[in-house]
N, C-alpha and C positions, 0 to 999 in steps of 0.2 A: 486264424493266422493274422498277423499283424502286416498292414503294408506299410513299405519299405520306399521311405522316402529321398530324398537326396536335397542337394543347396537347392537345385531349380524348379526344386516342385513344390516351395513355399508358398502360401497362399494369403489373402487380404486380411483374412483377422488375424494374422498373425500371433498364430494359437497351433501347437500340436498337441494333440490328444493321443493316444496310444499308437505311436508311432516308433518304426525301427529305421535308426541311420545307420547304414553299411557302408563304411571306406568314405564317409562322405569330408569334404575340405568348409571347415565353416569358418568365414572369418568374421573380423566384429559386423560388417554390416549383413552378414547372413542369418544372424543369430537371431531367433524369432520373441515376441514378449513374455509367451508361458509356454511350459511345456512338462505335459502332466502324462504321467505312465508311461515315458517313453526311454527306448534305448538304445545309445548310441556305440557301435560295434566297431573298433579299429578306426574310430574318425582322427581327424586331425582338429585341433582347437589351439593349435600354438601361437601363440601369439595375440589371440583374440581377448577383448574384454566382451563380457557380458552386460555392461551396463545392469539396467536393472529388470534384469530376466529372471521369472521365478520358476526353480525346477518345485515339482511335487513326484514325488514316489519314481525314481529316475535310475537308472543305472547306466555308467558308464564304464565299456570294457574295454581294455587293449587298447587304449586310447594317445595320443601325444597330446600333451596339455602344458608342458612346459612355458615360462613364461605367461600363461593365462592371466588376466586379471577378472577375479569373478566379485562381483555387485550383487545384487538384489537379494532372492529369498532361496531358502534350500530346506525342503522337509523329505524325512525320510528318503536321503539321494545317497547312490553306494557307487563308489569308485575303487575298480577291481586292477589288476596288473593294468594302472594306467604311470605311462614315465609326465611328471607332474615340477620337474627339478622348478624352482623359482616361481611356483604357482601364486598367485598375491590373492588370499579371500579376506587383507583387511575390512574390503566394504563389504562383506557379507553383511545382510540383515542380522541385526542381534537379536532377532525371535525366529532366527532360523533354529532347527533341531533335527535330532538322531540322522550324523551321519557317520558313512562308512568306508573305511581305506582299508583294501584290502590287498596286501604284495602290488605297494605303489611306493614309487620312487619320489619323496619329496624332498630332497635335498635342496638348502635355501629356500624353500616356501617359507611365507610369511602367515601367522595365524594372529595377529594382535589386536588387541581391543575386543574381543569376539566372546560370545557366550558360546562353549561346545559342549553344554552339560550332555552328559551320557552317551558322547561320540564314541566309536571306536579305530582305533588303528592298530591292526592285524600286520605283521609278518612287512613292514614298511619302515623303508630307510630316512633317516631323517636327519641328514649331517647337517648342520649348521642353520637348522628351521628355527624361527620365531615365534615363541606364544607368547610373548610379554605384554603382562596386561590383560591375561583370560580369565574369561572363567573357567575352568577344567575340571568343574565338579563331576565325579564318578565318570573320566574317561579313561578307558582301558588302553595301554598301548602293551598290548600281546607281543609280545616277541619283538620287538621295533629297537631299532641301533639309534640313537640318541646322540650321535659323538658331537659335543660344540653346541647341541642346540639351545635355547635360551629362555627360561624362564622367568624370567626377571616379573614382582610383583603378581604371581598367579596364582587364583584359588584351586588348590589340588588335593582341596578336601578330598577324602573316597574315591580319589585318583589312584589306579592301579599301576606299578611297574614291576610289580612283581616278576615278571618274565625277562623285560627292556633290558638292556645293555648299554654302558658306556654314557649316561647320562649325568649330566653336574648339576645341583639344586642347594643352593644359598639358604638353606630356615632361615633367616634373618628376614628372608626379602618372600619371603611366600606361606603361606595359608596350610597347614599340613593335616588339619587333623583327621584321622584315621584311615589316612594317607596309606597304601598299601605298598610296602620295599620285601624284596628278599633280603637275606642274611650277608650275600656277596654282594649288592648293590650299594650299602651303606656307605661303602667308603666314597660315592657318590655326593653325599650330602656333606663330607668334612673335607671335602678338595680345598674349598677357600682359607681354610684354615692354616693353611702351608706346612703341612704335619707328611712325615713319612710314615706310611703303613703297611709292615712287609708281611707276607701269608706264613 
């Protein structure tokens, strides 16, 4: 069984190791330097920066993260029904990898400058999010609402949307090749063109 930590029961190295946070309120200065195998249950992180805190193998459930600014590193960290609207992982580490959004609310999050090769985002809203400027080789966005959000100059090579909805993407200004669309998404990629396209 995992013990179940809380903001007050941080300790001098400032290090969690396989630890569970339940309901716990963390704000920027609670937030510890690493934190590896651990998972945080219905906490709150709103408003919080992370500086440069490094998650490893992490899950985040139920969580409010709105507002967040996240820094440092992120390997193998999976964020499940967490509400994330305005989350900012500009500074994320660019040798971060494989992460995961799973039925999370990222409406206005910002992703830019960021390498997210072979992320996923599962079953997640993304009105008016930013990845301009990624790299988004072979990231899947399963089932995810896309309306307004922004890829301006992104590699989406073996980028999946084959499921995704409602997303706008410029070829002119982006990296496609074998780029994966459905048949109904297409009219996706000729919005700019100011063309009517009736079914």
């Amino acid at each position: 069984m995992r013990k179940c930590f809380t903001l007050f029961t941080m300790h001098p190295a400032k290090m969690a190791n396989e630890s569970t946070f339940i309901k716990a309120v963390l704000s920027s200065a609670d937030i510890e330097e690493t934190y590896t195998e651990c998972r945080f249950d219905n906490c709150s992180l709103a408003n919080a920066d992370t500086g440069n805190t490094d998650f490893h193998n992490c899950v985040f459930s139920a969580c409010s993260m709105s507002m967040i600014k996240i820094g440092g590193s992120m390997h193998d960290v999976e964020f499940r029904n967490c509400q994330m609207t305005g989350a900012d992982f500009s500074q994320l580490n660019k040798f971060s990898s494989n992460l995961s959004f799973i039925d999370c609310n990222l409406d206005y999050a910002i992703f830019t400058h960021l390498k997210l090769r072979g992320s996923v985002f599962r079953r997640c809203r993304l009105f008016d999010a930013t990845f301009d400027e990624s790299d988004l080789t072979a990231v899947s966005f399963d089932e995810c609402n896309l309306e307004r959000t922004s890829f301006y100059h992104c590699n989406l090579e073996k980028t999946d949307f084959s499921t995704a909805c409602n997303y706008t993407i410029n070829p002119n200004d982006c990296k496609l090749k074998k780029t994966i669309f459905s048949e109904h998404g297409l009219r996706g990629l000729v919005s700019h063109l100011n063309i009517i396209i009736k079914d």
